[in-house]
TIRO-2110 file (N, C-alpha, C; in Angstrom, 1 decimal):
// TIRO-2110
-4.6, -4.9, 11.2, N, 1, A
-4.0, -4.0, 12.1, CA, 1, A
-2.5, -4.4, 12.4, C, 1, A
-1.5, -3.4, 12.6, N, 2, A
-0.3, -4.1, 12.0, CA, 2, A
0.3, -3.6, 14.2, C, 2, A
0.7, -4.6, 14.2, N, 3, A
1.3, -4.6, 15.8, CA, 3, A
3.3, -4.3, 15.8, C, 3, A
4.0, -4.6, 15.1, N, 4, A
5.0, -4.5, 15.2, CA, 4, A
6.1, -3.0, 14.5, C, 4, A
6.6, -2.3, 14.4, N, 5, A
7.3, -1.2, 14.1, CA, 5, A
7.8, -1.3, 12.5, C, 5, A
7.5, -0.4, 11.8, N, 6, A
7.9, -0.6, 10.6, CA, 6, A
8.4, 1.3, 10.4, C, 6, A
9.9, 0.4, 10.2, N, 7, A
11.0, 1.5, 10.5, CA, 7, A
11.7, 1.2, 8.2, C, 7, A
11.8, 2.6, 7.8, N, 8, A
12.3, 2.1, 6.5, CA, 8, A
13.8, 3.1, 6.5, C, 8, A
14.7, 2.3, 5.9, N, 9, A
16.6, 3.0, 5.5, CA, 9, A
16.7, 3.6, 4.5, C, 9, A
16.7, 4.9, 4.1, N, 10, A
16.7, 5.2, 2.6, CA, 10, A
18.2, 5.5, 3.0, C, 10, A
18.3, 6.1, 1.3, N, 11, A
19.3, 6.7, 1.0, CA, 11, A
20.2, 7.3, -0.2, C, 11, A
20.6, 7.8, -0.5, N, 12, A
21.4, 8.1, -2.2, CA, 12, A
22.5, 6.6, -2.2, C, 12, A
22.9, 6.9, -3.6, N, 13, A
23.9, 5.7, -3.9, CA, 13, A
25.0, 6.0, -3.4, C, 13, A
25.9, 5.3, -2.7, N, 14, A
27.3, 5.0, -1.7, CA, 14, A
26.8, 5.8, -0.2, C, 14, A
25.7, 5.8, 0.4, N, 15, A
25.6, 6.3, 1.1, CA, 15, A
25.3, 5.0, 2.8, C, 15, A
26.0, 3.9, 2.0, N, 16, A
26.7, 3.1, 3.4, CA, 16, A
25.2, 2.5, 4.1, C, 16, A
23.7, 2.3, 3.5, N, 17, A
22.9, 1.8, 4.0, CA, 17, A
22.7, 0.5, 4.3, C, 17, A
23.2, 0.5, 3.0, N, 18, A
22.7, -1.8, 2.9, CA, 18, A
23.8, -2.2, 3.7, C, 18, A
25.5, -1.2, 3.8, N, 19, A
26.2, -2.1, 5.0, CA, 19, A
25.9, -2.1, 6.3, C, 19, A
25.6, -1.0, 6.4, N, 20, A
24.9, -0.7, 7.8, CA, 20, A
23.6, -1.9, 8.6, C, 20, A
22.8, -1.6, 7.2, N, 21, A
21.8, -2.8, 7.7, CA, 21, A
22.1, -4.2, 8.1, C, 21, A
23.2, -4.6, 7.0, N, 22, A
23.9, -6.2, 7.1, CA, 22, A
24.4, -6.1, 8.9, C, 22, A
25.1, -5.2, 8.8, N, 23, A
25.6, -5.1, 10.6, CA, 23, A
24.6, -5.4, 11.2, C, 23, A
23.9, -4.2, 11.3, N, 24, A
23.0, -4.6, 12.3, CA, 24, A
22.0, -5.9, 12.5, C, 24, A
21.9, -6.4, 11.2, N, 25, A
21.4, -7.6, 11.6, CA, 25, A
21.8, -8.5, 12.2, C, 25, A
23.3, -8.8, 12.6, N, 26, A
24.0, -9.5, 13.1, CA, 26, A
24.1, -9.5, 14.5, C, 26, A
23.5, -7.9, 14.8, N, 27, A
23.8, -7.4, 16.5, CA, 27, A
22.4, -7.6, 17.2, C, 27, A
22.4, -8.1, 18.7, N, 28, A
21.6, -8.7, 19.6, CA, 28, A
20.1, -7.4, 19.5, C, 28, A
20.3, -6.1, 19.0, N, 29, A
19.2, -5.6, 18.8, CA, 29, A
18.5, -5.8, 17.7, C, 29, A
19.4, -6.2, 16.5, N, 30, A
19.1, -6.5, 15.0, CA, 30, A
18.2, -7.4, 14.4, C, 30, A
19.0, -8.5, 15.6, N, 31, A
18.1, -10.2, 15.4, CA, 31, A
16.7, -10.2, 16.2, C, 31, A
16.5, -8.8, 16.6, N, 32, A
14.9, -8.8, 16.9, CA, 32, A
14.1, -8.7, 15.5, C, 32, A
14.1, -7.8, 14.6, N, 33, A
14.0, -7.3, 13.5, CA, 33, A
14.1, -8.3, 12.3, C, 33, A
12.6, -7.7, 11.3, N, 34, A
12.9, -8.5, 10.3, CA, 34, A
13.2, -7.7, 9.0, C, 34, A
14.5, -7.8, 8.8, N, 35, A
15.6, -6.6, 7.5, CA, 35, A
15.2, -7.8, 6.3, C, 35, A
14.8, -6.7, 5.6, N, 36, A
14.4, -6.8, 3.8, CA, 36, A
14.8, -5.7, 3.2, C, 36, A
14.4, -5.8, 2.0, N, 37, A
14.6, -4.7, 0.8, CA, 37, A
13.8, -4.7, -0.4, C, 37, A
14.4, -3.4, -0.5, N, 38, A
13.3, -3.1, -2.0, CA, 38, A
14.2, -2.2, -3.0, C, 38, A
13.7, -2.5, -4.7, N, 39, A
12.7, -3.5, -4.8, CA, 39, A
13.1, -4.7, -4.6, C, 39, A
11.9, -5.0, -4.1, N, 40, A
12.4, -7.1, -4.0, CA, 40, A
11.6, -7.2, -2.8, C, 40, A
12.5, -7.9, -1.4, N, 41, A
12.1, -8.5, -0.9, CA, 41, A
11.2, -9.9, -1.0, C, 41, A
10.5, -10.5, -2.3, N, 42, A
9.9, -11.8, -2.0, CA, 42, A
10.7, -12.3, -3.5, C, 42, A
10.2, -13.6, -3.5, N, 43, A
10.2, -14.1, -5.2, CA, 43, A
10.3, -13.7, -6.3, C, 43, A
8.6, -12.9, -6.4, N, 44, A
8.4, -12.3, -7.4, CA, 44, A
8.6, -10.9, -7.9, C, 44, A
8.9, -10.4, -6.3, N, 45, A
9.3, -9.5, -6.0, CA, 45, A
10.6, -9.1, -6.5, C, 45, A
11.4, -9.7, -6.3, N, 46, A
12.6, -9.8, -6.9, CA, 46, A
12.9, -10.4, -8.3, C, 46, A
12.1, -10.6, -9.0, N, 47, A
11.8, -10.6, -10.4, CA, 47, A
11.5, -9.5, -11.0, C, 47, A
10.3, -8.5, -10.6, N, 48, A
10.7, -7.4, -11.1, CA, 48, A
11.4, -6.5, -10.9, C, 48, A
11.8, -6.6, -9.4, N, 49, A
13.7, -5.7, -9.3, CA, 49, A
14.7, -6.3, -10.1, C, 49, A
14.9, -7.6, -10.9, N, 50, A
15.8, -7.6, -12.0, CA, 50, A
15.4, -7.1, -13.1, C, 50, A
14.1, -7.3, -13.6, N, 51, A
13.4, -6.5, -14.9, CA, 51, A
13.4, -4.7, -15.0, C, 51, A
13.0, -4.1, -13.5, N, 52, A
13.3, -2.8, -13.7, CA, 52, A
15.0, -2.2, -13.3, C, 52, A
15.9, -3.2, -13.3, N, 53, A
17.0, -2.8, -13.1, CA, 53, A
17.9, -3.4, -13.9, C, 53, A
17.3, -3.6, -14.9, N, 54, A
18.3, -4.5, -16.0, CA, 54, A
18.5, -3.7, -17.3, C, 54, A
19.7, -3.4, -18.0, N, 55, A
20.0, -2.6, -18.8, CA, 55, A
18.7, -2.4, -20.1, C, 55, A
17.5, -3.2, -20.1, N, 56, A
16.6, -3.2, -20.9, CA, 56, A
15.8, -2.0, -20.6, C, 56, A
16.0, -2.0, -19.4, N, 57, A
14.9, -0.9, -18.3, CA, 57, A
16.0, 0.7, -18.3, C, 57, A
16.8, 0.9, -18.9, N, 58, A
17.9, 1.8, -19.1, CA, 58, A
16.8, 3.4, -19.7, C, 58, A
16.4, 2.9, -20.6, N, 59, A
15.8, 4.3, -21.5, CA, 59, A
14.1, 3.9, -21.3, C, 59, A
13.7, 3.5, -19.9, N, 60, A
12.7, 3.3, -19.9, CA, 60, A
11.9, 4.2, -19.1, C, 60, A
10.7, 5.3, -19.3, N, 61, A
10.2, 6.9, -18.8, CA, 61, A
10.0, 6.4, -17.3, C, 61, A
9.7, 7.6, -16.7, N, 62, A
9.7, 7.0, -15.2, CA, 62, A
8.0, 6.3, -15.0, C, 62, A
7.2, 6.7, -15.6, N, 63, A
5.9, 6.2, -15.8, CA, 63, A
6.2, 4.2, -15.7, C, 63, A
7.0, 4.0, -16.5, N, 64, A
7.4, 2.5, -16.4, CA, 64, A
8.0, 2.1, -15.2, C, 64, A
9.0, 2.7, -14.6, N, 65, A
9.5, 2.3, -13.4, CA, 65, A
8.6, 2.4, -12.3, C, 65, A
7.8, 3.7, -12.0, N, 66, A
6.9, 4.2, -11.0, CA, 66, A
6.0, 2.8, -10.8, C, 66, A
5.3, 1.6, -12.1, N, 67, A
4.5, 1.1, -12.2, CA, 67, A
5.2, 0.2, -11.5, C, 67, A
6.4, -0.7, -11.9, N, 68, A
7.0, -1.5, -11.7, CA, 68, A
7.3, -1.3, -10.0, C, 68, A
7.8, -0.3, -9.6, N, 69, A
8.4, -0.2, -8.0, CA, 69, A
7.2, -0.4, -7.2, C, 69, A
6.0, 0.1, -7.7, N, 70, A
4.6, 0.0, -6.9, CA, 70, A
4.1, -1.4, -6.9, C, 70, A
4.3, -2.3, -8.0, N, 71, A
4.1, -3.2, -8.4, CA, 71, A
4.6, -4.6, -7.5, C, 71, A
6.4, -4.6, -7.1, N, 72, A
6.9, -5.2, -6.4, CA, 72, A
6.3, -5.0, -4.6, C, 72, A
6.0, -3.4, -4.5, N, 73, A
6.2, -3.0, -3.3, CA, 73, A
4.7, -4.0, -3.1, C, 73, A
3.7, -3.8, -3.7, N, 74, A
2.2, -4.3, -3.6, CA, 74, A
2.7, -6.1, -3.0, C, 74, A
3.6, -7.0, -3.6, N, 75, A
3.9, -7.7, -3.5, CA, 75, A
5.0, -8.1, -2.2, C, 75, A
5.6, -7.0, -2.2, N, 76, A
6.5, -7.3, -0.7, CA, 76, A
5.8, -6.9, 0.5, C, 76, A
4.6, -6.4, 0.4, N, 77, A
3.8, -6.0, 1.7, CA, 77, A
3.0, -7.4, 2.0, C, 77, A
1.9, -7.3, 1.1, N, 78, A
1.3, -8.7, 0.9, CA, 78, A
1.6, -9.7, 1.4, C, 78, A
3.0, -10.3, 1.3, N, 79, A
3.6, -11.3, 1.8, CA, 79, A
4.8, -11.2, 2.4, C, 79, A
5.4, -10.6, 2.8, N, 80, A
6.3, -10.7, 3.7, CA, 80, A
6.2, -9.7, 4.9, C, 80, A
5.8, -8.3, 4.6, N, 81, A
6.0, -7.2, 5.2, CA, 81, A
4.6, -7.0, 6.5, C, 81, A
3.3, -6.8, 5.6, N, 82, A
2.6, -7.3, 6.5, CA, 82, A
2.5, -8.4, 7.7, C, 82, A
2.6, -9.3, 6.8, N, 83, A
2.4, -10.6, 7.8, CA, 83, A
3.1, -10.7, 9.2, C, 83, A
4.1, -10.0, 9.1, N, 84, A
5.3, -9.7, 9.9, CA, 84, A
5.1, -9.1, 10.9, C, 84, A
4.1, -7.9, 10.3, N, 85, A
3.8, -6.7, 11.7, CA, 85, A
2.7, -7.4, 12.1, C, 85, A
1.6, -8.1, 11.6, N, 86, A
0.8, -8.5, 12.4, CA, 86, A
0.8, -9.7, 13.3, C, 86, A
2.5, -10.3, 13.5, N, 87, A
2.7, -10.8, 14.4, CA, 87, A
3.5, -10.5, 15.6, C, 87, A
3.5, -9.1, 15.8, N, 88, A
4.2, -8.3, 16.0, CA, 88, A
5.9, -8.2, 16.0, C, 88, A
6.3, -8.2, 14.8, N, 89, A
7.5, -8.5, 14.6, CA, 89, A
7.9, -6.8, 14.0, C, 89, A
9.1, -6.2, 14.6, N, 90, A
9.5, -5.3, 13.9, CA, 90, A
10.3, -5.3, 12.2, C, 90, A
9.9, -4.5, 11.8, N, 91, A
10.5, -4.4, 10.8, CA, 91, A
11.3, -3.7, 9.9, C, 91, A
12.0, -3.5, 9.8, N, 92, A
13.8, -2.4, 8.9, CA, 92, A
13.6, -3.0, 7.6, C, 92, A
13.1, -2.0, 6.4, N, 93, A
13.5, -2.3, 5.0, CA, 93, A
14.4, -1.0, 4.3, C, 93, A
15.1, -1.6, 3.3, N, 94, A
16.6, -1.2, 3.0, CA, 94, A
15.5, -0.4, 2.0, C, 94, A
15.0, 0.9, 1.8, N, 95, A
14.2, 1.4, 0.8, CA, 95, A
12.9, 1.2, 0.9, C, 95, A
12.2, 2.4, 0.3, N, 96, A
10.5, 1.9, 0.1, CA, 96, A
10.3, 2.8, -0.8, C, 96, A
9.2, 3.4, -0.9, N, 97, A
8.3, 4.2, -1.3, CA, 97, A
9.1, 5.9, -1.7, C, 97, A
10.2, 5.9, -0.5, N, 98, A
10.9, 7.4, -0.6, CA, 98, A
11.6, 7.4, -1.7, C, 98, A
11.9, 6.1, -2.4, N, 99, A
13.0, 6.0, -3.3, CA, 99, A
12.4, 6.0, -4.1, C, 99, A
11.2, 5.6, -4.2, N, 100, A
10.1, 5.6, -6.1, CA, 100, A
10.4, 7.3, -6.2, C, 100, A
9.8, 8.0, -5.4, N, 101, A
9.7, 9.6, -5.2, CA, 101, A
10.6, 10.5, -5.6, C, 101, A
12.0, 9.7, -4.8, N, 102, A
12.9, 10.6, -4.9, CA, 102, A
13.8, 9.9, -6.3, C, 102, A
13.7, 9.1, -7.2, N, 103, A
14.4, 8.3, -7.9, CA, 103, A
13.5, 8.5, -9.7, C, 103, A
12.1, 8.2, -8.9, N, 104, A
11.6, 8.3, -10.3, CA, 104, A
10.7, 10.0, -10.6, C, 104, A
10.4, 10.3, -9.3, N, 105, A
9.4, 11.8, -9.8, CA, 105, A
10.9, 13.0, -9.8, C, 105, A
12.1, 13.2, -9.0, N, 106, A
12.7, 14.0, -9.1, CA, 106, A
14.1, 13.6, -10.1, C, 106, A
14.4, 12.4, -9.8, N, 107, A
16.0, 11.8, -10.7, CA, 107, A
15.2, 11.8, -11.8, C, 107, A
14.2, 10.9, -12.3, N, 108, A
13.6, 10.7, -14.2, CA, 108, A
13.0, 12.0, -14.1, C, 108, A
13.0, 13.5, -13.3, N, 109, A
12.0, 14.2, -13.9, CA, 109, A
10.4, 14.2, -14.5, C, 109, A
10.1, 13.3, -13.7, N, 110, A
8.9, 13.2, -13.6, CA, 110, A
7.6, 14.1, -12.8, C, 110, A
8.2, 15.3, -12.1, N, 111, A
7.1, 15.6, -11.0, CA, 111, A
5.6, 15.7, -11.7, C, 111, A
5.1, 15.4, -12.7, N, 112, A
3.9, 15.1, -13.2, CA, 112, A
3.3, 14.0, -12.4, C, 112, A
3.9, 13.2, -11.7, N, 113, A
3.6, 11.8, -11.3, CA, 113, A
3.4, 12.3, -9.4, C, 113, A
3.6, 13.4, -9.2, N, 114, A
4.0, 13.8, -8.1, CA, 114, A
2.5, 13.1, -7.0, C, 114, A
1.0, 14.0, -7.9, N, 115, A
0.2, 13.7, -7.4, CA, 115, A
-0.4, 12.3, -7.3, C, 115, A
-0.2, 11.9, -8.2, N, 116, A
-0.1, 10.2, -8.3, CA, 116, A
-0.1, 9.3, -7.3, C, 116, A
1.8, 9.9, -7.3, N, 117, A
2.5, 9.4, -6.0, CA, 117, A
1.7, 8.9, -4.6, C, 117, A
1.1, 10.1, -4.2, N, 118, A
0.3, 10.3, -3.3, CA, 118, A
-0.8, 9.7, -2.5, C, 118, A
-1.1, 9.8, -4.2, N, 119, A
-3.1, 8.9, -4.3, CA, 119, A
-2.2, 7.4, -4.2, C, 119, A
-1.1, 6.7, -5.2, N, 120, A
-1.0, 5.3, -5.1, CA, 120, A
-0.6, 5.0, -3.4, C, 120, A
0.0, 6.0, -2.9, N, 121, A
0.7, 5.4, -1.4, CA, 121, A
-0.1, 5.2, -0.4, C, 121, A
-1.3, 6.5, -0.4, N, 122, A
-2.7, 6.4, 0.1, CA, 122, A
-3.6, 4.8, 0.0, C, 122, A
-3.6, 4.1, -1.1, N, 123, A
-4.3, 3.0, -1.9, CA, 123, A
-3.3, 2.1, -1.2, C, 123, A
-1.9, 2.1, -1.3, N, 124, A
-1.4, 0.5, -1.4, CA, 124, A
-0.9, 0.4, 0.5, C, 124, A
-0.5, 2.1, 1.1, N, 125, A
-0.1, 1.7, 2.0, CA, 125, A
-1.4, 1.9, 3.4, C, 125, A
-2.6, 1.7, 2.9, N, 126, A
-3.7, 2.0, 4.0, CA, 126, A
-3.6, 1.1, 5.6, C, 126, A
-3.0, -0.2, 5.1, N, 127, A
-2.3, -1.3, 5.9, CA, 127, A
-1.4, -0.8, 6.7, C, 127, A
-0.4, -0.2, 6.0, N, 128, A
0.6, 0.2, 6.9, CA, 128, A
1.8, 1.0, 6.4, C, 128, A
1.2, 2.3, 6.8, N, 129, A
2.8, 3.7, 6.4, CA, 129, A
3.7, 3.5, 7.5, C, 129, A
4.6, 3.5, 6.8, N, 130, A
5.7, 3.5, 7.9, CA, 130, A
5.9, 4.2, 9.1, C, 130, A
6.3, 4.1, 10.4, N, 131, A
6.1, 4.3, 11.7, CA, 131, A
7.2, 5.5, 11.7, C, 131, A
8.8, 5.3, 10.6, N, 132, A
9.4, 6.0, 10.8, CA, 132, A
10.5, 5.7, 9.5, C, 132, A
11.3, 7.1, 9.1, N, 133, A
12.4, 6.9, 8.0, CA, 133, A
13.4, 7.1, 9.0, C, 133, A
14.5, 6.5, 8.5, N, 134, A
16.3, 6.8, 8.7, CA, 134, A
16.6, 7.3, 7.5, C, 134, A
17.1, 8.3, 7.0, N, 135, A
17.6, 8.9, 5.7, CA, 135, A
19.0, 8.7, 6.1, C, 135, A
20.1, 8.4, 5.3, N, 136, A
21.6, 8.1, 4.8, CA, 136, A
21.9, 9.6, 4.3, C, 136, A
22.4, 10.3, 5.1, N, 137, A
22.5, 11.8, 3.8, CA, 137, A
23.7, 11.6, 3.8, C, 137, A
24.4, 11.3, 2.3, N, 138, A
25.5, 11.7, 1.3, CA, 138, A
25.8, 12.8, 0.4, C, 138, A
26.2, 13.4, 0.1, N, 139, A
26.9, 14.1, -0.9, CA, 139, A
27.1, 13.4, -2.1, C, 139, A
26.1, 13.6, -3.1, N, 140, A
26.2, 12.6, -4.2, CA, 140, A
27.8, 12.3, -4.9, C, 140, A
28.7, 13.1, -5.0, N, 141, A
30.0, 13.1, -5.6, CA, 141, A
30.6, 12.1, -4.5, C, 141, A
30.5, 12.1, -3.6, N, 142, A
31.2, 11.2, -2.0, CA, 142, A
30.6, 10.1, -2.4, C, 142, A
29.0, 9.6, -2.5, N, 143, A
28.4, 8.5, -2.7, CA, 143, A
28.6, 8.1, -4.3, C, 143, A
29.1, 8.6, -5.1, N, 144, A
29.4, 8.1, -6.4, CA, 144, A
30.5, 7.5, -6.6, C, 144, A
31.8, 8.0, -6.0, N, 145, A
32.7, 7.7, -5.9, CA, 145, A
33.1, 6.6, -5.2, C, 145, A
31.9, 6.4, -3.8, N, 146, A
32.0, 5.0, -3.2, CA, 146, A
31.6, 3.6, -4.3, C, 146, A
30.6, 4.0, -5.0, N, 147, A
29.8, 3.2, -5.6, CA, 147, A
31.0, 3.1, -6.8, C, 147, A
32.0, 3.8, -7.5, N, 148, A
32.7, 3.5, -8.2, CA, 148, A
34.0, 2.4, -7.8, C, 148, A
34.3, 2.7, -6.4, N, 149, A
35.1, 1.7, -5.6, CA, 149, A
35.1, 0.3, -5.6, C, 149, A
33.1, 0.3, -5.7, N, 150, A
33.1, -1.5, -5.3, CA, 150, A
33.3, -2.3, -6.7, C, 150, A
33.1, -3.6, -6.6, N, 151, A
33.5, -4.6, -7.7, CA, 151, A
32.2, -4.9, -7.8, C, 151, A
31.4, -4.8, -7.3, N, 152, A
29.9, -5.5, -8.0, CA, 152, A
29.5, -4.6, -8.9, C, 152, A
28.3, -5.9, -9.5, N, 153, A
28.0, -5.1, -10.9, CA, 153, A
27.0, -3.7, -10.3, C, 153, A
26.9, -2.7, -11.4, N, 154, A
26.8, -1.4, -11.2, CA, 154, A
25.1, -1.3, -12.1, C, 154, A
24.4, -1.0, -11.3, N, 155, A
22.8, -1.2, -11.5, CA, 155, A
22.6, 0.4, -13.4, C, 155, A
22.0, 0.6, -13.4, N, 156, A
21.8, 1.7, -15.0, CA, 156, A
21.6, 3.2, -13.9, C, 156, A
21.1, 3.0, -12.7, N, 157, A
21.1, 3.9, -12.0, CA, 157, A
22.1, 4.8, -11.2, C, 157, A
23.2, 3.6, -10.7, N, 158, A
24.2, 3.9, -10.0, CA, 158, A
25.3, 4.6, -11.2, C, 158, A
24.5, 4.2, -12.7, N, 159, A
25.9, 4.9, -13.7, CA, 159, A
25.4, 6.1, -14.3, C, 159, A
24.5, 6.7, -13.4, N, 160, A
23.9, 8.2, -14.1, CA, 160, A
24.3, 9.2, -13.6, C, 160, A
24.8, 9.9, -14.3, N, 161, A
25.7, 11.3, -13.7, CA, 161, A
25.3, 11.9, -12.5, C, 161, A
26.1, 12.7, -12.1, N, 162, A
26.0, 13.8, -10.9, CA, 162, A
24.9, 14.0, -10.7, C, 162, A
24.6, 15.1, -11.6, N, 163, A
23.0, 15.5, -12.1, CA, 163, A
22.0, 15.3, -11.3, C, 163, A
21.9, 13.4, -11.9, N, 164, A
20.7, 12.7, -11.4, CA, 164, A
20.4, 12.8, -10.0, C, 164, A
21.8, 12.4, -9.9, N, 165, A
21.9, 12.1, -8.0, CA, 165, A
22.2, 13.6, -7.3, C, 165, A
22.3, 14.4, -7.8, N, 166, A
22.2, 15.5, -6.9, CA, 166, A
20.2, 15.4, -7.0, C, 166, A
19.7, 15.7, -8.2, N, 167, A
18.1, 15.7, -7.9, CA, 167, A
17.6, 14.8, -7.1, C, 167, A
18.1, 13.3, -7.3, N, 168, A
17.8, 12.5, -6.3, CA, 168, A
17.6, 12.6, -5.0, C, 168, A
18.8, 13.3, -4.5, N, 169, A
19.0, 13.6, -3.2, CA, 169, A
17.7, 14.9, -2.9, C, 169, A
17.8, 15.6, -3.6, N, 170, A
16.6, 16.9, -3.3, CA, 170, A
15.0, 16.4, -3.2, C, 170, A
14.9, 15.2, -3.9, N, 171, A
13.8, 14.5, -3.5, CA, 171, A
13.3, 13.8, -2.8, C, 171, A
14.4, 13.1, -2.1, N, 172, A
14.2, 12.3, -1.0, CA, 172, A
14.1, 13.6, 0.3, C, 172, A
14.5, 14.6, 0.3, N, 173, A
14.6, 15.7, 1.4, CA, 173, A
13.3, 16.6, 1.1, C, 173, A
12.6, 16.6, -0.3, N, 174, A
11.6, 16.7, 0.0, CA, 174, A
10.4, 15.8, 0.3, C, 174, A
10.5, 15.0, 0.3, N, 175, A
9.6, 13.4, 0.7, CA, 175, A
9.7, 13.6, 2.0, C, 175, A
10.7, 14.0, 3.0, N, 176, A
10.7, 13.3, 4.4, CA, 176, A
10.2, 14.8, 5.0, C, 176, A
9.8, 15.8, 4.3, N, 177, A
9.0, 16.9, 4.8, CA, 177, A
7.7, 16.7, 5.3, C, 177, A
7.3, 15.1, 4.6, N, 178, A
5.5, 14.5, 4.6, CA, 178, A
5.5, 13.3, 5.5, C, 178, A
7.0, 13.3, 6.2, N, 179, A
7.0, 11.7, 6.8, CA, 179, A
7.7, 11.9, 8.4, C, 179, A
7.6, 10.9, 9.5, N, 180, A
8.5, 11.5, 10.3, CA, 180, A
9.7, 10.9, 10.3, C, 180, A
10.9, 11.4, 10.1, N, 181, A
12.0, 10.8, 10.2, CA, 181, A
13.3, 11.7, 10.7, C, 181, A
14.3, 11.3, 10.3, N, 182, A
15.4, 11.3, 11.3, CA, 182, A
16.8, 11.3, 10.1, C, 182, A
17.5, 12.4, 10.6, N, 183, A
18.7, 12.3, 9.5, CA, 183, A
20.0, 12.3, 9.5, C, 183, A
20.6, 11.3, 9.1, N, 184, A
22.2, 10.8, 9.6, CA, 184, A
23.2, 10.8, 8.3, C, 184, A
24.3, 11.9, 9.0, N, 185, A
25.5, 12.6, 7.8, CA, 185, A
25.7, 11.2, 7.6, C, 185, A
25.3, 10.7, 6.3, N, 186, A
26.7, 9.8, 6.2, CA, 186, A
27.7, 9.6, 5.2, C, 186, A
28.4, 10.6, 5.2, N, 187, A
29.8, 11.5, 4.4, CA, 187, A
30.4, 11.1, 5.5, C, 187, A
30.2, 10.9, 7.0, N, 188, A
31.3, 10.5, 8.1, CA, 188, A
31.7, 8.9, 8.0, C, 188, A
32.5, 8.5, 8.3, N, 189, A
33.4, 7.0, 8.2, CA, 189, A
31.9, 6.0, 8.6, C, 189, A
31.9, 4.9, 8.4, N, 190, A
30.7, 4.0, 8.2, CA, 190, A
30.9, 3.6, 9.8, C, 190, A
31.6, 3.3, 10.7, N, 191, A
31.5, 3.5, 12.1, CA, 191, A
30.8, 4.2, 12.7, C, 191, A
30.8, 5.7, 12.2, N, 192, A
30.1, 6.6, 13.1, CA, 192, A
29.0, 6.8, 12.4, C, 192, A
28.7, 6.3, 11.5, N, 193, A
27.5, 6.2, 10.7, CA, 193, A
26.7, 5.4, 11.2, C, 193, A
27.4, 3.7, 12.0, N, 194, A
26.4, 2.8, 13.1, CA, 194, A
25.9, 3.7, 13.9, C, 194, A
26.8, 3.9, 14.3, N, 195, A
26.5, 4.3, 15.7, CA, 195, A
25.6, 5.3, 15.9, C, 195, A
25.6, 6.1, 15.2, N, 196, A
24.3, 6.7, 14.3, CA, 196, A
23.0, 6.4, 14.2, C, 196, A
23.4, 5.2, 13.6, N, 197, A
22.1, 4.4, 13.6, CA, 197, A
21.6, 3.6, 14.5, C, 197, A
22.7, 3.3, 15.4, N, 198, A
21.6, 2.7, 16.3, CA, 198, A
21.4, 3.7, 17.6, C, 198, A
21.7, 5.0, 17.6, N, 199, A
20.8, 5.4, 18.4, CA, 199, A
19.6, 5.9, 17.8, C, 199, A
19.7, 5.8, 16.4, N, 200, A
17.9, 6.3, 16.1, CA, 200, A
17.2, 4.9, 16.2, C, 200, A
17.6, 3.8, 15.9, N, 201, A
16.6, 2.9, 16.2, CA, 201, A
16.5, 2.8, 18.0, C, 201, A
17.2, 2.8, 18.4, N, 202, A
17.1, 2.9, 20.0, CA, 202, A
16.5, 3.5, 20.8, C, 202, A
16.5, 4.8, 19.8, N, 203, A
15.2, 6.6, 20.2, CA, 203, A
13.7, 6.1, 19.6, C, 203, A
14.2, 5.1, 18.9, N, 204, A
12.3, 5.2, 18.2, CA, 204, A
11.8, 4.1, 18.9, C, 204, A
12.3, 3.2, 19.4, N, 205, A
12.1, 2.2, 20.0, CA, 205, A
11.8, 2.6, 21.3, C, 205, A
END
């Protein structure tokens, strides 16, 4: 039985989440909170977020990735994410489940997987569905262009046309039709995008 808040940050690419979260971890509300990500969050976890995000994994169907994201996630609950709420510690992860959905059943064209989806989230997350989403809404041409700005390396995802990421985006807006959550432009300057955010953590809290 899980006691602590389990709040998840999605979002499209350049849509200013993972900076957002870094901030807030640093602020006197933040350092209540335990901030992770996905995929990844543990060891091994982060073994397969380099295997499913490594140019090998480029031309691989969404059937492979779906397995893989479920696969880490199985492992970042288990050990890090659970353990967490059941000492009642809140918790903020940079992604979850909305992104398999919106990334691999609507971006790979997968909605075959749709029902799937459902039944595995049913199975892995009986422990614990999240309490609440923050969606990042970008304008995928605004968030591409950000993501072309920075100097780090550029994941097989982040180099996939408009296209993708406009579907992308349509999926995650259909996902949060089945979830309760909350949605923050963030096409506006990364300031008012905090601030943004922390009155929805502040409202859910």
């Amino acid at each position: 039985m899980k006691h602590g808040k389990f709040i998840v940050v999605d979002g499209g690419e350049g849509a200013g989440k993972t900076a957002v979260l870094n901030w807030f971890a640093k602020t006197p509300l933040g350092k209540k909170f335990l901030t992770t990500h996905e995929p990844g969050g543990t060891e091994f976890a982060d073994e397969i977020r380099t295997l499913a995000l490594s140019e090998k994994a480029k031309e691989t169907p969404a059937e492979t990735q779906f397995g893989l994201m479920w696969a880490a996630r199985a492992e970042h609950l288990e050990h890090k994410i659970l353990p967490a709420l059941a000492k009642g510690k809140n918790v903020l992860c940079d992604r979850f489940d909305s992104a398999t959905f919106a990334y691999q059943i609507y971006g790979q064209k997968a909605k075959r997987l749709e029902k799937l989806f459902w039944q595995t989230r049913e199975v892995f997350l009986r422990k614990c569905e999240p309490d609440f989403y923050i969606f990042f809404d970008v304008e995928p041409k605004i968030g591409l262009a950000r993501v072309a700005a920075r100097k780090d390396k550029k994941t097989h995802f982040d180099q996939r046309d408009l296209e993708f990421h406009k579907k992308v985006r349509a999926g995650f807006l259909k996902f949060l039709k089945n979830v309760p959550h909350k949605i923050i432009d963030a096409n506006q300057s990364l300031e008012a995008v905090k601030a943004d955010f922390l009155k929805c953590v502040k409202m859910f809290l």
